[in-house]
C-alpha positions as CSV (number, residue, x, y, z in Angstrom):
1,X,4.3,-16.8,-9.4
2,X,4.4,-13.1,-8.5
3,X,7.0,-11.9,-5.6
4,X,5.5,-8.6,-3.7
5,X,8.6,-7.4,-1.8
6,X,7.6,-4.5,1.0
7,X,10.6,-2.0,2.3
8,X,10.5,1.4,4.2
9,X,8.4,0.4,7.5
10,X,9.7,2.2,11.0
11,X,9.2,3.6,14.3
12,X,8.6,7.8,13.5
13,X,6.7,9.9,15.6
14,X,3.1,11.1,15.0
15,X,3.2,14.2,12.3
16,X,6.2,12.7,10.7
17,X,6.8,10.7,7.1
18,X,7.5,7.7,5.7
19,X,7.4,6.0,2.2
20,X,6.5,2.6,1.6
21,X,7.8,1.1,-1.1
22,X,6.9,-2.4,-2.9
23,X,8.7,-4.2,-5.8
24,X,6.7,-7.1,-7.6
25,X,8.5,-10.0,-9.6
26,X,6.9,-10.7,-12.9
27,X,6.7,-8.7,-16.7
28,X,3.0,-8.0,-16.5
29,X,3.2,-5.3,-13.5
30,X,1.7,-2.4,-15.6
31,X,-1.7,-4.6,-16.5
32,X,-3.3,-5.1,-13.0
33,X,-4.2,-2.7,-10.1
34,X,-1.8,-2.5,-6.6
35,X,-3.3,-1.6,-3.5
36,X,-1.7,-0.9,-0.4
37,X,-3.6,-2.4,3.1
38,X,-3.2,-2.5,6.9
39,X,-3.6,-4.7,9.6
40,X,-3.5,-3.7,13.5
41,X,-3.4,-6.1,16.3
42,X,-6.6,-7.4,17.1
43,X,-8.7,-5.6,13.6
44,X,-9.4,-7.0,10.4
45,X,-7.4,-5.7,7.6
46,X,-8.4,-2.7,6.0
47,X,-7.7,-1.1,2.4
48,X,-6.0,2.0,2.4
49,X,-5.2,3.3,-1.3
50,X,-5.4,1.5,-4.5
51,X,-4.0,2.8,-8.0
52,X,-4.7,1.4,-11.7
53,X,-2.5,-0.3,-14.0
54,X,-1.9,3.1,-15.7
55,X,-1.6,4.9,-12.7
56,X,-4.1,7.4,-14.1
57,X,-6.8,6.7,-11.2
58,X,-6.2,5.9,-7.7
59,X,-8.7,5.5,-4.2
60,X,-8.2,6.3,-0.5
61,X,-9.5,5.1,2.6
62,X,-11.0,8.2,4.1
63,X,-9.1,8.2,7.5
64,X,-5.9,8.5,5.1
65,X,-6.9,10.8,2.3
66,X,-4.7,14.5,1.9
67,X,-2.4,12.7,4.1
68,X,-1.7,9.3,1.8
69,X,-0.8,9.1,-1.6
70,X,0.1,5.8,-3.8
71,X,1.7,6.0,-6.8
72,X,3.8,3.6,-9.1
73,X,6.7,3.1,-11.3
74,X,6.0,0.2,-14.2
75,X,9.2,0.5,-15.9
76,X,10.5,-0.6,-12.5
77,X,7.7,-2.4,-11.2
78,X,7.3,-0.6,-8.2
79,X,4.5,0.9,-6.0
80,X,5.0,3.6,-3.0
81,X,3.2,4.7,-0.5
82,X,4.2,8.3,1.3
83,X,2.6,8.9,4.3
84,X,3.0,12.1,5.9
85,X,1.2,13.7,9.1
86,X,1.2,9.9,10.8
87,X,-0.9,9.1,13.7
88,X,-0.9,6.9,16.4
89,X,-3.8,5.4,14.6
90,X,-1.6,4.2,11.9
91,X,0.5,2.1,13.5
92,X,-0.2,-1.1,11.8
93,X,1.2,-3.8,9.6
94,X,1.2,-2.4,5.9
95,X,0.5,-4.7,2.8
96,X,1.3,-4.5,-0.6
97,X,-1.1,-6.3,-2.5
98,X,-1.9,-6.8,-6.7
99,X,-5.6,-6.8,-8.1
100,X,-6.6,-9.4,-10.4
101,X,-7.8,-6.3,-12.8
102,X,-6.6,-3.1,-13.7
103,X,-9.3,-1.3,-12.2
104,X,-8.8,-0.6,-8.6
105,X,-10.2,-2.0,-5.8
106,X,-11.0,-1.6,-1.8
107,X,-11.9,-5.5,-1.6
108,X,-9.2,-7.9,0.0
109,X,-10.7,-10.4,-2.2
110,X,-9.9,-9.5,-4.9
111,X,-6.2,-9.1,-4.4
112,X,-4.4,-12.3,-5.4
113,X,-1.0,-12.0,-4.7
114,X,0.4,-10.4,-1.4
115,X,3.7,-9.4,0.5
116,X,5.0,-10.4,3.7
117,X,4.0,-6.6,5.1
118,X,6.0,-4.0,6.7
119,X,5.3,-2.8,10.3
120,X,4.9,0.8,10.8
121,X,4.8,2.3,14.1
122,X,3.7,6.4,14.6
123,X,4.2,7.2,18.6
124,X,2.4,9.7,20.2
């Protein structure tokens, strides 16, 4: 069983930063993709960035890309988010989630294991 333990959600105001930050359980972390989602009240989850096992190829949601960027730690087992320039539109519910491959990945489905989520609120 695989543990995906979010941290580093707040309340900031638009243009500011935060990092997200998600630990996962388990001695395989290296082999499979992570991907980072979000979910507002009253929308569907959306993908936002995904990176590779390796960490040598990652993806972006366009709404978030120059302003997003994902990257990981294996010898930790650790994947961050930094978000700078937030929006309003941001606010959301932010998911850490792990591929069932090392390729990444904008499809929920393919995500097996998740975290609980961190909420992130950008005021205007």
């Amino acid at each position: 069983q695989v543990q995906l333990v979010e941290s580093g959600g707040g309340l900031v105001q638009a243009g500011g930063s935060l990092r997200l930050s998600c630990v996962a359980s388990g001695r395989t972390f290296s082999v499979y993709a992570m991907g980072w989602f979000r979910q507002a009240p009253g929308k569907e989850r959306e993908f936002v960035a995904a990176i590779s096992g390796s960490g040598g190829s990652t993806s972006y949601a366009d709404s978030v890309k120059g302003r997003f960027t994902i990257s990981r730690d294996n010898a930790g087992n650790a994947v961050y988010l930094q978000m700078n320039s937030l929006k309003p539109e941001d606010t959301a519910v932010y998911y850490c989630a792990r591929d069932r491959d090392v390729v990444v990945s904008r499809t929920p489905a393919v995500y097996d294991y998740w975290g609980q989520g961190t909420q992130v609120t950008v005021s205007s």
